[in-house]
C-alpha positions in Angstrom: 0.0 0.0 0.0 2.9 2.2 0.9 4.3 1.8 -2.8 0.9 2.3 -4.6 0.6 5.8 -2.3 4.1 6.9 -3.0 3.4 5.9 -7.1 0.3 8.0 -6.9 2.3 11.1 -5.3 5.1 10.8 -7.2 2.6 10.2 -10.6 0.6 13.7 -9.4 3.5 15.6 -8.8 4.7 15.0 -12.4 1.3 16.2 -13.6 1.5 19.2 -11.7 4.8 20.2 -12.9 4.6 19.1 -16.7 0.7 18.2 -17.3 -2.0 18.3 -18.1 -0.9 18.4 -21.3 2.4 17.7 -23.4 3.7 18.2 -27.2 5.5 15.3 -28.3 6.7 16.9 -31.6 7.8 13.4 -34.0 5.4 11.5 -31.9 4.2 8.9 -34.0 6.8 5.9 -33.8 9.9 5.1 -31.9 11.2 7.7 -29.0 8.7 10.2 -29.4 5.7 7.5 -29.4 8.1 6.1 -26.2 7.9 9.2 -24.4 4.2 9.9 -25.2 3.4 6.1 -23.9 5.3 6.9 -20.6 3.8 10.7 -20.7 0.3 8.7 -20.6 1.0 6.3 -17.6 1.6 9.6 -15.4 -1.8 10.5 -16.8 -0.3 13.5 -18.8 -2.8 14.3 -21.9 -1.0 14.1 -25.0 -0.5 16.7 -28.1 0.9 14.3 -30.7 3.0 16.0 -34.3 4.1 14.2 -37.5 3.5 14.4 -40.9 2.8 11.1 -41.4 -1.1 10.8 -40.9 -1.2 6.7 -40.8 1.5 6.8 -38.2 0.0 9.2 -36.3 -3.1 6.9 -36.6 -1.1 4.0 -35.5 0.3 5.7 -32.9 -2.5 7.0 -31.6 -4.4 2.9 -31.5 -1.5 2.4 -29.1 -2.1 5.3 -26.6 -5.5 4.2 -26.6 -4.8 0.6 -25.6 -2.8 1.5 -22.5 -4.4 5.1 -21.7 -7.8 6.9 -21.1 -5.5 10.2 -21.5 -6.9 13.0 -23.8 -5.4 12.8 -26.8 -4.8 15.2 -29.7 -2.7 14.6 -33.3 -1.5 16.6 -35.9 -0.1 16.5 -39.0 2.3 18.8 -40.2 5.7 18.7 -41.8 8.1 20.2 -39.4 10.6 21.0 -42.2 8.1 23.5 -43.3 7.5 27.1 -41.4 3.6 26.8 -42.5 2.8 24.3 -40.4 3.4 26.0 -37.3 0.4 28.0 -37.5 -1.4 24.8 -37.5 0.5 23.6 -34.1 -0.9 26.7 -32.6 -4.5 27.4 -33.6 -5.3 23.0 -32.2 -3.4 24.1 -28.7 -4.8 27.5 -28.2 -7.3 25.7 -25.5 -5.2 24.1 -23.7 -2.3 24.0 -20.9 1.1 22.6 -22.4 3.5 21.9 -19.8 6.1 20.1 -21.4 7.6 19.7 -24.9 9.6 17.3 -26.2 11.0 18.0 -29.5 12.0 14.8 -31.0 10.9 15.1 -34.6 13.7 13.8 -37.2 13.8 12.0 -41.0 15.7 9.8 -42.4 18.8 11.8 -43.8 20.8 9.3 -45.0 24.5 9.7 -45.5 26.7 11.5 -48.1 29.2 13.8 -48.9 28.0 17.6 -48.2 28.4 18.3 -51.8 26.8 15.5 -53.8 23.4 16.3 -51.8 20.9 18.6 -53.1 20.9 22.2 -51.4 17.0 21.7 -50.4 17.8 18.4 -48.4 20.2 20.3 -46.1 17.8 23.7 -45.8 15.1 20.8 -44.9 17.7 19.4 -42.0 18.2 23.1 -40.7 14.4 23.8 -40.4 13.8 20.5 -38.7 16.9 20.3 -36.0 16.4 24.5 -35.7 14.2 26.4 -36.6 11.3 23.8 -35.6 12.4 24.2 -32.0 13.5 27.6 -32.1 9.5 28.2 -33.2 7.9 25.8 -30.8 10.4 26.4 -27.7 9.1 30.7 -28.2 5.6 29.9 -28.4 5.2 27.2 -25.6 8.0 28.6 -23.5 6.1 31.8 -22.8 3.3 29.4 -22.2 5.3 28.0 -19.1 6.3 31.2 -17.7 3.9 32.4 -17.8 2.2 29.7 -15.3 5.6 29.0 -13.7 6.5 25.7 -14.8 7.1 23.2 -17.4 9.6 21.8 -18.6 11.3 21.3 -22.4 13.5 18.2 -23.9 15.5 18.4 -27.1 16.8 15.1 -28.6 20.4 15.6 -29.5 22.6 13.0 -31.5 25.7 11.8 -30.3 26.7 12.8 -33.9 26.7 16.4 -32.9 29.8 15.8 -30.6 32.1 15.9 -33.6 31.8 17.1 -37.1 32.1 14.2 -39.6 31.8 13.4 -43.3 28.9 12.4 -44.7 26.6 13.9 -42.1 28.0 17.5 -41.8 24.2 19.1 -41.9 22.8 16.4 -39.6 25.4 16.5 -36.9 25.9 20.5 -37.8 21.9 21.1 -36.8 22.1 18.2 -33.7 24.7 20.6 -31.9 22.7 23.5 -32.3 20.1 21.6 -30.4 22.7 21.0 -27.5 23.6 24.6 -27.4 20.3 25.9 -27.2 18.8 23.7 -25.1 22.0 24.3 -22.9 21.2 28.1 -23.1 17.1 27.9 -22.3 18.0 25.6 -19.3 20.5 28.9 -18.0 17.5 31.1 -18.5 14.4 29.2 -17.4 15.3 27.8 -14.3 14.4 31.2 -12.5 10.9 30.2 -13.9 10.8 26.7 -12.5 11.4 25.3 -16.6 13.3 22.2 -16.7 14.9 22.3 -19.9 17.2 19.1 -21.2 19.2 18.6 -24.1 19.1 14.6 -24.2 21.8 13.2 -26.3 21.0 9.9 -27.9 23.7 7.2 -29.5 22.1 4.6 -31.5 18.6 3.6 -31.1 16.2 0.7 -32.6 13.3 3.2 -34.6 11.6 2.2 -37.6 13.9 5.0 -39.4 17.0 3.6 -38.5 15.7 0.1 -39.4 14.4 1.9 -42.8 17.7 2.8 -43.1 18.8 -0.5 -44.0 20.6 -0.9 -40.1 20.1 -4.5 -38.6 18.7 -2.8 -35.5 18.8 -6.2 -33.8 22.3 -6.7 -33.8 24.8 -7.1 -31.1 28.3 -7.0 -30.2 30.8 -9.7 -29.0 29.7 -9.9 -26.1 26.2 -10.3 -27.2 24.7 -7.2 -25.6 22.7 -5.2 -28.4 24.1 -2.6 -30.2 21.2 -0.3 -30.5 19.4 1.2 -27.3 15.4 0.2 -27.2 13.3 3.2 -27.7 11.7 2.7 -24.5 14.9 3.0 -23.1 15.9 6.1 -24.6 13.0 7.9 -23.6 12.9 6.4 -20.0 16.2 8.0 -19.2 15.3 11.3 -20.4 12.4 11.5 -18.5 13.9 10.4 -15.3 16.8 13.4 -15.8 14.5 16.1 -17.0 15.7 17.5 -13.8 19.6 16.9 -14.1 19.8 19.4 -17.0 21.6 20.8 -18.6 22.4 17.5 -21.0 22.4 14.1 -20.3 24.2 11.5 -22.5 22.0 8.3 -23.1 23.4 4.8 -22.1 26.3 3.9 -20.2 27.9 3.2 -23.4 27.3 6.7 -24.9 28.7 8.1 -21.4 32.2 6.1 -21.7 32.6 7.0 -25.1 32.1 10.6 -24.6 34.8 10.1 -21.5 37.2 8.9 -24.4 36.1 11.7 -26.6 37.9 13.6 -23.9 41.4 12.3 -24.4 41.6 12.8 -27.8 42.7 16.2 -30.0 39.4 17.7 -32.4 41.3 16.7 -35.4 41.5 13.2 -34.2 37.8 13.5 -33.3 36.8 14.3 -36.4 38.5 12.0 -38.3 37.2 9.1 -35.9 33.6 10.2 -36.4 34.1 10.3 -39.5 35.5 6.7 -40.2 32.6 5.4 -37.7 30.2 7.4 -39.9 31.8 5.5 -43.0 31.6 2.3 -41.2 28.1 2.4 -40.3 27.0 3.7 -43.7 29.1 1.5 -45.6 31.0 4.3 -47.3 34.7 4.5 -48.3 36.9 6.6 -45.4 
């Protein structure tokens, strides 16, 4: 009984701070539908973005399995400045306390030349200017009630620059930087703001990708992070901000990163991008 009392407390506190509604912006499959499934066990109502309308669909059959929450979607494309306008007018009646900006694409891999201009200007309007908007509009929002709280998926890509991702991981440190930057700021308004950097992960984009998500190492344990995972860990540190590295794994290598020069840096992400995109070094 003590448990169940201290799981209720601990369940309405969350929802006090970060309810009764959140934005889980990329929210129709892997983290993003994570987070929102955990949002909707501590009874948070969820605001659901992607421009994918069967996914949304999909995701929203799932939330509906496990939750009575409310539960809103949207489709719009991210990429495009339009479709903010959209985000705003279905939210205008209702309290947002927490958004977690997760949305991504697969961006496959090549050399910053041999891609077309608009791919790139797509990247920068996703991993920027998509939070830059959202973070503006639901960040006064949060002050002014005087709380909330804001995650921003990061890449461990964004540690280094590297070839054949030099937009992705270009845009993934901006997220760092300003999440690192609204975290300083808010704080005086009781906004928890986390930059979450992420290493590998099983999602259906990586797996569309052409990665064996499945796979493991030599000592068996599995290469990619689950979703669930992922998302677990950056709710349990929304309150350790500024950043938190994902995965004890991700948190060694990031030790190592440490020892080494930034030319040596960047030519080791970059071989490790090679590697896991099967390109020449």
């Amino acid at each position: 009984m003590a448990r169940v009392i201290t799981m209720l407390s601990s369940q309405a506190s969350f929802k006090q701070q970060y309810g009764p509604w959140a934005i889980v912006a990329g929210g129709s499959e892997g983290i993003g539908l994570a987070f929102a499934e955990l949002l909707a066990k501590q009874g948070v109502n969820l605001v659901l973005v992607s421009r994918n309308e069967q996914k949304l669909s999909d995701a929203r059959s799932v939330i509906r399995r496990q939750s009575a929450v409310d539960l809103r979607c949207i489709s719009a494309d991210l990429s495009h400045e339009d479709s903010f306008s959209s985000i705003v007018q279905a939210t205008t009646d209702i309290d947002i306390g927490l958004l977690v900006y997760n949305a991504g694409a697969v961006h496959g891999a090549d050399l910053f030349l041999d891609q077309s201009v608009s791919s790139a200007i797509d990247l920068v309007n996703l991993n920027c200017h998509g939070p830059v908007l959202l973070a503006h509009h639901f960040g006064r929002l949060m002050r002014d009630r005087q709380r909330g709280g804001m995650i921003f998926l990061s890449s461990m890509a964004a540690l280094a620059g590297g070839s054949y991702i030099a937009t992705y991981a270009a845009t993934k440190s901006f997220d760092i930087v300003f999440a690192q930057s609204l975290w300083h700021e808010l704080k005086a308004e009781n906004i928890n703001v986390l930059g979450l950097i992420a290493g590998a992960t099983a999602t259906p984009a990586m797996a569309a990708s052409g990665f064996d998500v499945c796979q493991t190492n030599e000592e068996g344990s599995p290469v990619f992070m689950s979703s669930s995972a992922v998302a677990k860990e950056g709710l349990d540190n929304l309150e350790n901000g500024p950043i938190h590295i994902v995965g004890d794994v991700n948190r060694a290598a990031v030790d190592a990163f440490s020892q080494l020069s930034r030319d040596e840096l960047v030519s080791m992400m970059s071989r490790a991008t090679a590697e896991l995109y099967n390109k020449p070094c």
